[in-house]
gemmi code that builds the backbone of each chain (N, CA, C; Angstrom):
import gemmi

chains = {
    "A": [
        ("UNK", (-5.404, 33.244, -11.473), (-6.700, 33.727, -11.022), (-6.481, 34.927, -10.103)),
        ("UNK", (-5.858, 36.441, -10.450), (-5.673, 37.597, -9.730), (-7.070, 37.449, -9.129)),
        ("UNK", (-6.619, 38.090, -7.920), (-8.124, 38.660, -6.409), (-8.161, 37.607, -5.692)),
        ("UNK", (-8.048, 36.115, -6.343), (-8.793, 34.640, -5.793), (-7.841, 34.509, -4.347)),
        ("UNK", (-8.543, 34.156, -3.504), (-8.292, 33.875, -2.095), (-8.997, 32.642, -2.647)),
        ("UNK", (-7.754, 31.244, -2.414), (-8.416, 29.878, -2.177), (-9.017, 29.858, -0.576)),
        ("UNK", (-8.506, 30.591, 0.401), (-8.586, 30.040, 1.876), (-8.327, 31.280, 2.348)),
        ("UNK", (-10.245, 31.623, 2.507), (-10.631, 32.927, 3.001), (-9.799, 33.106, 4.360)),
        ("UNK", (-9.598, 34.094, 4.891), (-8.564, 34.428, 6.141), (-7.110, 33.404, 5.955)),
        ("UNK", (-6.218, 33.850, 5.215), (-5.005, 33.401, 4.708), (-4.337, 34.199, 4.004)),
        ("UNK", (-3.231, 33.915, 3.459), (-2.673, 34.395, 2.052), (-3.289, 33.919, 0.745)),
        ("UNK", (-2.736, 34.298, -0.181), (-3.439, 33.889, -1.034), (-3.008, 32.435, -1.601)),
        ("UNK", (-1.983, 32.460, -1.258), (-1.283, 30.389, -2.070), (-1.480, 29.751, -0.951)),
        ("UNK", (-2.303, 30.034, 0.330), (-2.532, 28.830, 1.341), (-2.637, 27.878, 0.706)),
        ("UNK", (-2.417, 26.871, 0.664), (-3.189, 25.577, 0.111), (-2.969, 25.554, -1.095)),
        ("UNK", (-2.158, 26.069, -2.277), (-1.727, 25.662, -3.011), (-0.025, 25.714, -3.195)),
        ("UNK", (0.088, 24.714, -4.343), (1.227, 23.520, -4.804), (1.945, 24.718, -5.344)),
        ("UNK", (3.366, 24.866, -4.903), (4.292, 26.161, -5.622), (5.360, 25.477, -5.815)),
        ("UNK", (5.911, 26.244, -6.285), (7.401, 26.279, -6.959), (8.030, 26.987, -6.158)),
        ("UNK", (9.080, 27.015, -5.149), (9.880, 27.781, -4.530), (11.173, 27.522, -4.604)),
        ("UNK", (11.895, 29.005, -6.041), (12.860, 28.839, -6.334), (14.293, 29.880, -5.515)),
        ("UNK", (15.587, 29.113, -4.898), (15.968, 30.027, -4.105), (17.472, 30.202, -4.873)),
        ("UNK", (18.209, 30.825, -3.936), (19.273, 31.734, -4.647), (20.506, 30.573, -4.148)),
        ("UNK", (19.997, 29.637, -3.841), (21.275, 28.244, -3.565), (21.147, 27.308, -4.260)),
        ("UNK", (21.567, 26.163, -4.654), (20.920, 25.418, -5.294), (20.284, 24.485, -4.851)),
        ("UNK", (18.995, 24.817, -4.287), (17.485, 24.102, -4.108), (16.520, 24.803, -4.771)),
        ("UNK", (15.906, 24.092, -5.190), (14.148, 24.394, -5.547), (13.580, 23.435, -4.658)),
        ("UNK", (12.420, 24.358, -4.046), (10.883, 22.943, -3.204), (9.807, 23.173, -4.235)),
        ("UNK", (9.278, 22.252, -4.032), (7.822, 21.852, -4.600), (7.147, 21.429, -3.304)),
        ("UNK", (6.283, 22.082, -3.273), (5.148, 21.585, -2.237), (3.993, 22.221, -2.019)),
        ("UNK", (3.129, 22.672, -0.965), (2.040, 23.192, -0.674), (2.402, 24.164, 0.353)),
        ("UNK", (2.039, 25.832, 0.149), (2.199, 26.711, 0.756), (1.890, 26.655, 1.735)),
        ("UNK", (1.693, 26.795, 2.792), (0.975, 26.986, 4.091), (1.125, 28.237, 4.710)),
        ("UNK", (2.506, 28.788, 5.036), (1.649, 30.633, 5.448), (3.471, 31.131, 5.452)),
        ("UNK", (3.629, 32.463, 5.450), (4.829, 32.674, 5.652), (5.025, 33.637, 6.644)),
        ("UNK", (6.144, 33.393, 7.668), (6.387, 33.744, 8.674), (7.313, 34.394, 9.017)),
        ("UNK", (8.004, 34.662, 10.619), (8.958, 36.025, 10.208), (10.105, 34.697, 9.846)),
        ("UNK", (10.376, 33.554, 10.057), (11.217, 32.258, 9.802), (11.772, 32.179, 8.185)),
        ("UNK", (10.363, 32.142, 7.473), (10.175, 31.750, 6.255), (8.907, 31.580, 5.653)),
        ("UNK", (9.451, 30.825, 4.876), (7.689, 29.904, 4.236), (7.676, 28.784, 4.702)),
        ("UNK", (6.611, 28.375, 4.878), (6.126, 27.164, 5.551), (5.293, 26.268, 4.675)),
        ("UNK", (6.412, 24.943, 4.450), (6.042, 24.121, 2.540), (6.119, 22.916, 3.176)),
        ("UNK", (4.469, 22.466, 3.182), (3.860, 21.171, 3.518), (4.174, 20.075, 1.921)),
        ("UNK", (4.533, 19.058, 2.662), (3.966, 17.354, 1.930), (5.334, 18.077, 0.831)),
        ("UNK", (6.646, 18.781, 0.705), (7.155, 19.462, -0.210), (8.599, 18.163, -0.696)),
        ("UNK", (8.853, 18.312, -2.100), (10.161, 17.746, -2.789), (10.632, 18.810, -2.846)),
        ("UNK", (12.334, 18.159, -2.707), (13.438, 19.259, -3.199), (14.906, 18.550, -4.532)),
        ("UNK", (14.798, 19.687, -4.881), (15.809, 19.438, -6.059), (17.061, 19.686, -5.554)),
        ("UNK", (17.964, 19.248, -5.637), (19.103, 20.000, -5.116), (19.879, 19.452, -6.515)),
        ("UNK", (20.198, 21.212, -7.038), (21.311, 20.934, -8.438), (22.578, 20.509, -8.110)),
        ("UNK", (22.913, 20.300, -6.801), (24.400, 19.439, -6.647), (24.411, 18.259, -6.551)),
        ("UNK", (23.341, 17.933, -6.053), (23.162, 16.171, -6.240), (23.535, 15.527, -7.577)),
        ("UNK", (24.040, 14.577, -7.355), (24.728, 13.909, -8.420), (23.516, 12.785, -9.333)),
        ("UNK", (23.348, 12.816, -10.132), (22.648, 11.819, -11.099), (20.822, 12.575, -11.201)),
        ("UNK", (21.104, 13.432, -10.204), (19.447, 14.265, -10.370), (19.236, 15.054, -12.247)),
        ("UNK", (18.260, 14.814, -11.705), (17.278, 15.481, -13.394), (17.790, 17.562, -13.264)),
        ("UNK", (17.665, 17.804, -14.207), (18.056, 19.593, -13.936), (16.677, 19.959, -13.163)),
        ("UNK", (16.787, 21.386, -13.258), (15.679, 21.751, -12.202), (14.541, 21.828, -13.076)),
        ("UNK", (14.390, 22.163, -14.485), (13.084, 22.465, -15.334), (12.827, 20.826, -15.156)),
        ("UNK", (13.950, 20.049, -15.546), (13.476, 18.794, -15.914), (12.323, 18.086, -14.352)),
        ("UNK", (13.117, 18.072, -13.288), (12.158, 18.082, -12.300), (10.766, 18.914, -11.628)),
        ("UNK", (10.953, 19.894, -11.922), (9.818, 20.708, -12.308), (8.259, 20.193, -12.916)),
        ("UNK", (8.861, 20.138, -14.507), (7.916, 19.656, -15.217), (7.083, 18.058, -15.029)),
        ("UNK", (8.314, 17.308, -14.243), (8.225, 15.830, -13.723), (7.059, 16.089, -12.565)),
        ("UNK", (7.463, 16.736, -11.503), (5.926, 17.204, -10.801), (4.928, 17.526, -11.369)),
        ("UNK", (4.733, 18.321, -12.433), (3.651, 18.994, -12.680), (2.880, 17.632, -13.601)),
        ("UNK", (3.411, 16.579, -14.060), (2.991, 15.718, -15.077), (2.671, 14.617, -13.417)),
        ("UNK", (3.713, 14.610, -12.687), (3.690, 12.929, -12.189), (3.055, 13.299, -10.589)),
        ("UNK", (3.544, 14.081, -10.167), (2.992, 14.956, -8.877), (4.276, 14.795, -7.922)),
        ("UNK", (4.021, 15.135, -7.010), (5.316, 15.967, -6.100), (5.585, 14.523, -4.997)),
        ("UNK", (7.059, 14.157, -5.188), (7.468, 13.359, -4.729), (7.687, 13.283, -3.126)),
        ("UNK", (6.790, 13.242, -2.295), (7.119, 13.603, -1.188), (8.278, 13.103, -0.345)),
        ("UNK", (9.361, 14.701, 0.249), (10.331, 14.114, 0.696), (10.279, 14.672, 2.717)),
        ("UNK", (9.460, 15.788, 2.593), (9.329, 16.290, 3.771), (8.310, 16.809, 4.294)),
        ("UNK", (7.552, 16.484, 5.292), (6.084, 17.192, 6.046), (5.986, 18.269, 5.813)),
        ("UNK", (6.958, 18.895, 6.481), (7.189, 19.715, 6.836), (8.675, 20.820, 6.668)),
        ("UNK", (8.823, 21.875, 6.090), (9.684, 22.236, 5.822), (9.558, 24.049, 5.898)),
        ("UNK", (10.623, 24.901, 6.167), (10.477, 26.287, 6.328), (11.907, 26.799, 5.158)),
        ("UNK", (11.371, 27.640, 4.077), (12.249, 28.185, 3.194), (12.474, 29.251, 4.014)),
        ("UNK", (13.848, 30.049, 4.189), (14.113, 31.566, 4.460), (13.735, 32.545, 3.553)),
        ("UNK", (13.116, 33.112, 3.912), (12.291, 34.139, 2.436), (12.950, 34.931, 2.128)),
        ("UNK", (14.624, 35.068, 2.726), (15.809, 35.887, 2.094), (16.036, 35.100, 1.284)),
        ("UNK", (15.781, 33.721, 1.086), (16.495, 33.568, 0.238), (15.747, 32.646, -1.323)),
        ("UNK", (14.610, 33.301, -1.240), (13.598, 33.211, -2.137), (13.758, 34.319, -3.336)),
        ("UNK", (13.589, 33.412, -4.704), (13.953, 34.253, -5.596), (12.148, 33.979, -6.529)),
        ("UNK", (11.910, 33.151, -6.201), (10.449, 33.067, -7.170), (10.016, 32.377, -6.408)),
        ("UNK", (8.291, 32.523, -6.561), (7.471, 31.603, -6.066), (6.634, 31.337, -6.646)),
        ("UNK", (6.207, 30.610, -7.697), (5.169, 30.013, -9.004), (4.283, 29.158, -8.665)),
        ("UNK", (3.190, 28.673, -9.061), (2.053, 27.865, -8.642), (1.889, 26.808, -9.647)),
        ("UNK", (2.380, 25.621, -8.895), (2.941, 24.606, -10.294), (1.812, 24.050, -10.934)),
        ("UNK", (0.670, 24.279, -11.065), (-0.682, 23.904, -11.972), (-0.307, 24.960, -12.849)),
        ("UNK", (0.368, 26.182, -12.939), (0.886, 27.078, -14.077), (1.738, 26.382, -14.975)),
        ("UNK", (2.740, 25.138, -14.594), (3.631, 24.862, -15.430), (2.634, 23.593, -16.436)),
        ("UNK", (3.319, 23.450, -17.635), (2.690, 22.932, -18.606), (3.810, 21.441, -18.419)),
    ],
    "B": [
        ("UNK", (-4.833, 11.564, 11.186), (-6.429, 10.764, 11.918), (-7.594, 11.157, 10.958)),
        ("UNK", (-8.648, 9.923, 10.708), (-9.553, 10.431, 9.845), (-10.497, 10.734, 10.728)),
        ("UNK", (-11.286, 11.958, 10.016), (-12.362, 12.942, 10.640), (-13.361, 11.843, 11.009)),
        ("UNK", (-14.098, 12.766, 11.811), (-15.219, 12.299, 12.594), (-16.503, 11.388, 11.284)),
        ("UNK", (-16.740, 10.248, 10.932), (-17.267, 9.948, 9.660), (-18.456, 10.459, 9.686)),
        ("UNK", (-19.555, 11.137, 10.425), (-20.849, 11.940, 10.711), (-20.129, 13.264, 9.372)),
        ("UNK", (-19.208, 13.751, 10.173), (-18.834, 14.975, 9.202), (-18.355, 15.020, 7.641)),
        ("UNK", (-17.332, 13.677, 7.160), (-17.138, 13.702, 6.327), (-18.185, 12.746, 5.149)),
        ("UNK", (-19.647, 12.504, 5.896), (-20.689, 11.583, 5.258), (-21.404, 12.543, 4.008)),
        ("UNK", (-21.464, 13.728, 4.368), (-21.746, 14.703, 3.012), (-21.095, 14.940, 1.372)),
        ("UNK", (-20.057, 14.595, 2.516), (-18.604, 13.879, 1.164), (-18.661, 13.023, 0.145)),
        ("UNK", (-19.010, 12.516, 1.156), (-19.204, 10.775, 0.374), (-20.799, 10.545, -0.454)),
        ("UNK", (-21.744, 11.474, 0.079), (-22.955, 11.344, -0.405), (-23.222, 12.133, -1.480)),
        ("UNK", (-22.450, 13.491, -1.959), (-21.948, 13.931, -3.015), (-22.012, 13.360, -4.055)),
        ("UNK", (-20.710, 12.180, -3.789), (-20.509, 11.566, -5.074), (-21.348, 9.961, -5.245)),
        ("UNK", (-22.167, 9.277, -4.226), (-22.308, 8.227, -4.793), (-24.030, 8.597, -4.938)),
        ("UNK", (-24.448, 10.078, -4.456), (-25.586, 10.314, -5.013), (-25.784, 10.277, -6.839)),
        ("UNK", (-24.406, 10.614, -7.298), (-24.377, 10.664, -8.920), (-24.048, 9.101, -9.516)),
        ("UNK", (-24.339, 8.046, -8.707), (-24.176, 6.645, -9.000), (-22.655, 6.448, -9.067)),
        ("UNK", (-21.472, 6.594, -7.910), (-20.520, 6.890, -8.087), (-20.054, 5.555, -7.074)),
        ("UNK", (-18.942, 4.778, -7.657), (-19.420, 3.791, -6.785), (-18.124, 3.645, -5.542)),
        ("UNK", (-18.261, 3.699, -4.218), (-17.645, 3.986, -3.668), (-16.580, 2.344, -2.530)),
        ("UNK", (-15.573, 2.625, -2.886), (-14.370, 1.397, -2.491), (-13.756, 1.734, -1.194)),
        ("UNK", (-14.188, 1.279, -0.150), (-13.975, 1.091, 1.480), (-12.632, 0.299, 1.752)),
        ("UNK", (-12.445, -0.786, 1.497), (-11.001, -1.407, 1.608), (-10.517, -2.193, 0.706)),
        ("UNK", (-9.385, -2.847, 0.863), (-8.487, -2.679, -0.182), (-8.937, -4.302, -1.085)),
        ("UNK", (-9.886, -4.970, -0.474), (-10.492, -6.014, -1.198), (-11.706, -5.336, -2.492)),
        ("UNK", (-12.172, -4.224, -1.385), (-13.132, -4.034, -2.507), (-12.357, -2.975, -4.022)),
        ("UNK", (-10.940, -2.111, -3.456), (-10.561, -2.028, -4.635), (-9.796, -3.374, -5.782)),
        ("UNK", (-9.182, -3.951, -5.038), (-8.633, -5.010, -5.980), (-9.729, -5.775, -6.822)),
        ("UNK", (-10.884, -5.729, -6.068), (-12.350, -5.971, -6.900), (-12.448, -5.242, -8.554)),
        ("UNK", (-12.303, -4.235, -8.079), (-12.445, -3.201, -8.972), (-11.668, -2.712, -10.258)),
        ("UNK", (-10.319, -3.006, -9.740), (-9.109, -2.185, -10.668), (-8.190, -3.583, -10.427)),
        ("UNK", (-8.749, -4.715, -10.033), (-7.254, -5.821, -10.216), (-7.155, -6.423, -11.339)),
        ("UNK", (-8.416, -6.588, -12.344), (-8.368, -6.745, -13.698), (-9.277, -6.043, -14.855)),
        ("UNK", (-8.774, -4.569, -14.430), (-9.660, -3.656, -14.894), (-10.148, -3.543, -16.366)),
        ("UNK", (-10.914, -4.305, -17.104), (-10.899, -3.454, -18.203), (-11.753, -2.276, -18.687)),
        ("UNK", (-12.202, -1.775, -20.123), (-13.257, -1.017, -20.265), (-12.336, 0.753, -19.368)),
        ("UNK", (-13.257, 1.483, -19.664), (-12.810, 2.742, -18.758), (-13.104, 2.876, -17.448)),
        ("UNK", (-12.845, 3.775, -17.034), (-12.766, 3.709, -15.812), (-12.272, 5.531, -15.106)),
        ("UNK", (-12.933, 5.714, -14.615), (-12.612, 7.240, -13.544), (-12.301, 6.865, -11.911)),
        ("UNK", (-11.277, 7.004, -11.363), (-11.298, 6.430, -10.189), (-10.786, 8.249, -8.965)),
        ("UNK", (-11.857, 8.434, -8.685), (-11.935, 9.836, -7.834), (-11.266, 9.438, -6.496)),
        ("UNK", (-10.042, 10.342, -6.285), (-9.391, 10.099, -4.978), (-10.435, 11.873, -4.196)),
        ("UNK", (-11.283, 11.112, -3.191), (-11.799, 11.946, -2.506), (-11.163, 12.750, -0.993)),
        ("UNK", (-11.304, 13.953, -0.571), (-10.594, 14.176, 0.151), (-11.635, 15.154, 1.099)),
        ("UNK", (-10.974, 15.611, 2.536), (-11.611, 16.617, 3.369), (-11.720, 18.029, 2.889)),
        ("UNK", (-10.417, 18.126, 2.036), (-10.031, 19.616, 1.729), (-11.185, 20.108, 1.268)),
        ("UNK", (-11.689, 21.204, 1.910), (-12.961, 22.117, 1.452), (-12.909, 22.961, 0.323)),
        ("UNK", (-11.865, 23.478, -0.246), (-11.255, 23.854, -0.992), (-11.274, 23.214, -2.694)),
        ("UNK", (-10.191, 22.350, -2.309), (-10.331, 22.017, -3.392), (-11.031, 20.828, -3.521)),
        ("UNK", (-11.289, 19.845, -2.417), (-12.013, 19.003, -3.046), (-13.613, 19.380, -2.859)),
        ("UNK", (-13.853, 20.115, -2.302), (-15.229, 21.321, -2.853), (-15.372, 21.511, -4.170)),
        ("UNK", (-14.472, 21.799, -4.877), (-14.620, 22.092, -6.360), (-14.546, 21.009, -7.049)),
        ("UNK", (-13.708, 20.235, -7.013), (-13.609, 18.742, -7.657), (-14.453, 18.085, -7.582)),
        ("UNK", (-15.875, 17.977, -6.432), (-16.462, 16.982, -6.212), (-18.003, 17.405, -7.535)),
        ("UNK", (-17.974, 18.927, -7.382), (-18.914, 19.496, -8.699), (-18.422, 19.180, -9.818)),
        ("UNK", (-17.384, 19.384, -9.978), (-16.815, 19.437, -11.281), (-16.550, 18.170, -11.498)),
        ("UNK", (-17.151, 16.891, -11.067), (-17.052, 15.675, -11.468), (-18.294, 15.688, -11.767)),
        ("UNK", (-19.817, 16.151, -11.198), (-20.847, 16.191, -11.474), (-21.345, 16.937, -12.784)),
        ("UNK", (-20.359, 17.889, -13.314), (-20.790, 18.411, -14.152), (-19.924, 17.616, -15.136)),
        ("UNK", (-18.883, 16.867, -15.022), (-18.363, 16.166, -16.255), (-19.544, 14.738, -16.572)),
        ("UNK", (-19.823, 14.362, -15.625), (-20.979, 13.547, -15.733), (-21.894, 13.530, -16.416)),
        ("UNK", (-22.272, 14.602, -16.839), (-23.432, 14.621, -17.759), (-22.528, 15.132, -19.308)),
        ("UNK", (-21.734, 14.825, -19.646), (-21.231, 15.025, -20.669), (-21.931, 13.457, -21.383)),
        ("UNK", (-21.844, 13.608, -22.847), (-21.815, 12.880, -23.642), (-21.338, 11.468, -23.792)),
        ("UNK", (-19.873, 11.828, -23.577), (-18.802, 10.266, -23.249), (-18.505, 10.588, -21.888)),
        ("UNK", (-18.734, 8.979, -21.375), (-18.130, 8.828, -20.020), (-17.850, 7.099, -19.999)),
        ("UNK", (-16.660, 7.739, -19.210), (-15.828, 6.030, -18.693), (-17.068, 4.995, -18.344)),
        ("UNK", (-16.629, 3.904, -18.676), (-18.134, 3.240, -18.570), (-18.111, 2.826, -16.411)),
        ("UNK", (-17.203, 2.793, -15.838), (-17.441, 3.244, -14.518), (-16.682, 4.210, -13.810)),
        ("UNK", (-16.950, 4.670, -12.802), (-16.676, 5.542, -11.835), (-16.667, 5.327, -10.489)),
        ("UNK", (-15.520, 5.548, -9.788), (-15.462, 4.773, -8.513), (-14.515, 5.483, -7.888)),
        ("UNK", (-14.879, 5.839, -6.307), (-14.102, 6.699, -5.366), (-13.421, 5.868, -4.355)),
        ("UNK", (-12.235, 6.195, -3.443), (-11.341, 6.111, -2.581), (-11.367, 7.734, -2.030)),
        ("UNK", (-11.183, 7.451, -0.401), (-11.803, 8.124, 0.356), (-10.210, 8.394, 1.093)),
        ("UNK", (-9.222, 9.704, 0.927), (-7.841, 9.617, 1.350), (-8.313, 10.578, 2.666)),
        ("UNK", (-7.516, 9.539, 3.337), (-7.410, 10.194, 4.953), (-8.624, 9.599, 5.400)),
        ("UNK", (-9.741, 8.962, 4.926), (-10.870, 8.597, 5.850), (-10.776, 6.690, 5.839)),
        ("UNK", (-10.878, 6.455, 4.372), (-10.285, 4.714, 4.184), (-8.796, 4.460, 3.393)),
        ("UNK", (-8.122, 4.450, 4.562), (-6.643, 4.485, 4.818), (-6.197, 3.357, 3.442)),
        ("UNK", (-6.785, 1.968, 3.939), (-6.342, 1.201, 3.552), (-6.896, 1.134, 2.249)),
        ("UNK", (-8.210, 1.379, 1.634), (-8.417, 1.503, 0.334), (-7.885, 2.712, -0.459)),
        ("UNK", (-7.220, 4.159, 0.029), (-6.549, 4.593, -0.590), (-5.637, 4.089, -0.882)),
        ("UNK", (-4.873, 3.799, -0.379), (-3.422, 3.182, -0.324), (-3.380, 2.287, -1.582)),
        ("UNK", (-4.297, 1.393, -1.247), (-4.038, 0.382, -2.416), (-4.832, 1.158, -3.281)),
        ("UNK", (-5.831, 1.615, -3.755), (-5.511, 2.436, -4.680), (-4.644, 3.128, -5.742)),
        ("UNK", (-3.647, 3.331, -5.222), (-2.898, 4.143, -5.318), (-1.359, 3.343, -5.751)),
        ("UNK", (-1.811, 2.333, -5.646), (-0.966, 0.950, -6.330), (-0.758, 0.908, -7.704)),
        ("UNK", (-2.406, 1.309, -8.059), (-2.459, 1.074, -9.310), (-2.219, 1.926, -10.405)),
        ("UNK", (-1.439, 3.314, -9.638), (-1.634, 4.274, -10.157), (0.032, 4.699, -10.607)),
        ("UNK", (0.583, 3.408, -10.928), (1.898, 3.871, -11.395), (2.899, 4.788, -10.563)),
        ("UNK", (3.534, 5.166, -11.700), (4.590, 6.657, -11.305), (3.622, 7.792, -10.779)),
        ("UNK", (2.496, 7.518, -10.463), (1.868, 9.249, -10.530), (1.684, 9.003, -8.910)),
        ("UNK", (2.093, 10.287, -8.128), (2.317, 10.286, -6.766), (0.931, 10.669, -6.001)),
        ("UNK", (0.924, 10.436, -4.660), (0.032, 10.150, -4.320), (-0.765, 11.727, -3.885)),
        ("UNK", (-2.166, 12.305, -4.366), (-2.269, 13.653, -4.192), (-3.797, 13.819, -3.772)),
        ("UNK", (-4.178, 14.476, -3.238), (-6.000, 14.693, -2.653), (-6.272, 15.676, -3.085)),
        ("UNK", (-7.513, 16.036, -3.610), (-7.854, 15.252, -4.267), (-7.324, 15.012, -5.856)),
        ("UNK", (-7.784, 14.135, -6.443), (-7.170, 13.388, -7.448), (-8.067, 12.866, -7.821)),
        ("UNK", (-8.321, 12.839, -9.580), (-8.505, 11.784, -10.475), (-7.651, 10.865, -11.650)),
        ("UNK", (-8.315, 9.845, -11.376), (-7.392, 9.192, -12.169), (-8.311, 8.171, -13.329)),
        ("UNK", (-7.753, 8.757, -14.561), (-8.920, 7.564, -15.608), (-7.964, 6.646, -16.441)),
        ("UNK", (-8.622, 6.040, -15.813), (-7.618, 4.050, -16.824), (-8.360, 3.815, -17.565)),
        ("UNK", (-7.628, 2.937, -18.759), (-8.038, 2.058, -19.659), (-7.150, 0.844, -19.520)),
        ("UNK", (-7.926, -0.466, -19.436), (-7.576, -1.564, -19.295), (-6.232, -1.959, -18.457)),
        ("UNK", (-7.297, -0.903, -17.389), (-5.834, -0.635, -16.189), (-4.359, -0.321, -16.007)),
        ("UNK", (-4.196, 0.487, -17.325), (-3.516, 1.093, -16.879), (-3.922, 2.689, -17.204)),
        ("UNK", (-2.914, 3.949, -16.737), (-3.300, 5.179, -16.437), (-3.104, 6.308, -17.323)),
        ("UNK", (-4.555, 6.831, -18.089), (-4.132, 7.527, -19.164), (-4.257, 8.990, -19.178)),
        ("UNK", (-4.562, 8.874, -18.284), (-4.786, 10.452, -17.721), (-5.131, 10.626, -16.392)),
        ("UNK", (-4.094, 11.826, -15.686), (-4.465, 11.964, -14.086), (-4.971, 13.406, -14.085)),
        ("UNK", (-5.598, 13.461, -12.861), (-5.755, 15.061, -12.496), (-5.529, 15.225, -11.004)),
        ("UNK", (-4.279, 16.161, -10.848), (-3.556, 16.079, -9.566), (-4.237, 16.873, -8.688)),
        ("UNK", (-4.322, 16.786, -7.516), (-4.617, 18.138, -6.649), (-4.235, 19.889, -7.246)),
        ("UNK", (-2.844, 19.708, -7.812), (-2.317, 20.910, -8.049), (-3.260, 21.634, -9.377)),
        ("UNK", (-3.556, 20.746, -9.943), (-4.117, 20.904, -11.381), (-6.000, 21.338, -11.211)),
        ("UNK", (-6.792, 21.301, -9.811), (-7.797, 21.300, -8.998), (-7.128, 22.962, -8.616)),
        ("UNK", (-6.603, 23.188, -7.429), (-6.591, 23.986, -6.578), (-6.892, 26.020, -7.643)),
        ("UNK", (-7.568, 26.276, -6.942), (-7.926, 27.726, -7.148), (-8.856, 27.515, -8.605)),
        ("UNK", (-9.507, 26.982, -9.117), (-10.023, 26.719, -10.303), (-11.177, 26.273, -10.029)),
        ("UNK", (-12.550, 26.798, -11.023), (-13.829, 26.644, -10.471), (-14.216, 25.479, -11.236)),
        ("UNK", (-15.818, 24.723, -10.600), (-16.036, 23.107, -10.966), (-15.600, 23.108, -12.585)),
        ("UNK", (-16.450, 24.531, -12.731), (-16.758, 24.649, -14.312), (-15.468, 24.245, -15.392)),
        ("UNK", (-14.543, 24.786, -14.878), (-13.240, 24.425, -15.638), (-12.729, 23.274, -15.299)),
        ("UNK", (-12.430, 23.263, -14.788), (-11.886, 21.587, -14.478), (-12.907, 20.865, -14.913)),
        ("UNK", (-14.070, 20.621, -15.573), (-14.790, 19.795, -15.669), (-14.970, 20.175, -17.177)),
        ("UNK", (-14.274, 21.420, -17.593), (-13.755, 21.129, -18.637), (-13.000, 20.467, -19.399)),
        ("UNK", (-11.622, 20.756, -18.536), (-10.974, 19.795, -18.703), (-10.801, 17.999, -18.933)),
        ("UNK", (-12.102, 17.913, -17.678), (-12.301, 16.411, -17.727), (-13.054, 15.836, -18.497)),
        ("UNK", (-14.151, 16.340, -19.487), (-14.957, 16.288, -20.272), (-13.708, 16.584, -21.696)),
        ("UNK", (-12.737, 17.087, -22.065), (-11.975, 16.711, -22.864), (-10.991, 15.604, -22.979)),
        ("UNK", (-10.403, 15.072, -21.979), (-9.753, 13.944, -21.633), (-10.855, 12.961, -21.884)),
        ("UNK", (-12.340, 12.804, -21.412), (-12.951, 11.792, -21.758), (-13.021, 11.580, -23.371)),
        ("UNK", (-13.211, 12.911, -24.087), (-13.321, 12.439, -25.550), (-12.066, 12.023, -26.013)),
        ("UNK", (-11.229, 12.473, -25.875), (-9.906, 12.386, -26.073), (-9.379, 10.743, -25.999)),
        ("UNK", (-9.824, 9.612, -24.395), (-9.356, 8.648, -24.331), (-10.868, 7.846, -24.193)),
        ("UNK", (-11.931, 8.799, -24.391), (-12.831, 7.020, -23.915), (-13.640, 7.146, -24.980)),
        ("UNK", (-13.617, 8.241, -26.641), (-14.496, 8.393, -27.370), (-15.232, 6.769, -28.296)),
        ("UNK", (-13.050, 6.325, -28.190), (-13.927, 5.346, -29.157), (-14.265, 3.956, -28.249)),
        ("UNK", (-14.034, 4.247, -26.989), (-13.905, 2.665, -26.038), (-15.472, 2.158, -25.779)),
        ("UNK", (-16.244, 3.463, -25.294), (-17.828, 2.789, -25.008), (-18.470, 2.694, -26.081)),
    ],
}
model = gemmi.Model(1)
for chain_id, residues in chains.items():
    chain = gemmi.Chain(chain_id)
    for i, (resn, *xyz) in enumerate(residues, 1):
        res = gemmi.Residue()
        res.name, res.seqid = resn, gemmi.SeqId(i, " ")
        for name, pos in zip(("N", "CA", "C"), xyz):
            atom = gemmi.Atom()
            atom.name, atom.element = name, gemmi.Element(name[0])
            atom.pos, atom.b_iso = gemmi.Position(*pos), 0.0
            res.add_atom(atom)
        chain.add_residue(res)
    model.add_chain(chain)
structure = gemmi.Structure()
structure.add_model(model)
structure.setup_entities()
């Protein structure tokens, strides 16, 4: 939805569910909340970590949110936005 | 902490103005969904202005569709703690999200609609959506 502000005086993914994919091996899933000079700031958010042993790959967990919903592992959490490589809006994934 | 209930009473009057029937604690859901059969829409209601602003229309406009679950019944997240919760029992693998719908058949869950699947999307569509899931799982049940 280009232009759409969910949460007039914000960014534009305030309040929505992303995909934040980084250049280590984590992906979060969670809810944007604002980004700062810190990072991003990813409410109610799951994380994948591709080194974990017996975990699903990252599409496979991915798509597992977008079907089952986001496994909450942390309130509260801040990505470094150096080290952000995508940021997707997981009602996009099928 | 749940909001002041004066404020979030517009909320709630939303949906049980459309005969929507609304589950306070966790007796009156086990009432409801402990031997559910027939269809069923069970609306996880929320504060978010946002999106559950849009969700709460876009249940009103799936409402007047053609096929509908033969009931409809809300849980109130963040305001009745304990009837979300158990709620949310019944709702399998699918994690817990505001707002949220969820439509069963003979209790168990055949289609959800997550918060994520709500957010930035107007009533109109999403109530598209939900008006296809009804034909889809409740065409031939009522």
């Amino acid at each position: 939805m280009p232009g759409h502000v969910f949460h007039p005086g914000h960014s534009a993914l305030h309040g929505i569910t992303v995909v934040v994919e980084t250049r280590n091996q984590r992906t979060y899933v969670g809810r944007f909340d604002t980004e700062a000079s810190g990072g991003v700031h990813i409410l109610d958010a799951g994380v994948h970590d591709f080194t974990a042993a017996g975990q699903l790959s990252k599409d496979e967990y991915i798509k597992r949110c977008a079907k089952f919903g986001v496994p909450t592992q942390h309130k509260h959490l801040i990505v470094p936005t150096a080290e952000i490589t995508r940021i997707t809006r997981l009602g996009e994934i099928e | 902490m749940p909001y002041n209930p004066t404020l979030v009473a517009p909320m709630r009057t939303e949906l049980t103005r459309l005969g929507v029937k609304e589950l306070t604690s966790a007796a009156e859901v086990d009432a409801a969904l402990g031997d559910q059969r027939g269809s069923m829409l069970v609306f996880v209601n929320s504060v978010c202005g946002c999106a559950a602003g849009n969700a709460r229309p876009a249940l009103a406009l799936a409402l007047q569709h053609s096929v509908l679950p033969q009931q409809v019944v809300t849980v109130f997240a963040g305001q009745d703690l304990e009837a979300a919760a158990r709620a949310r029992q019944y709702f399998g693998e699918y994690q817990p999200s505001s707002p949220s719908m969820a439509l069963l058949r003979d209790g168990e869950v055949v289609h959800f609609v997550h918060r994520h699947q709500i957010e930035g999307r107007s009533p109109q569509s999403i109530a598209a959506d939900l008006t296809a899931a009804f034909d889809r799982f409740y065409a031939a049940s009522v």
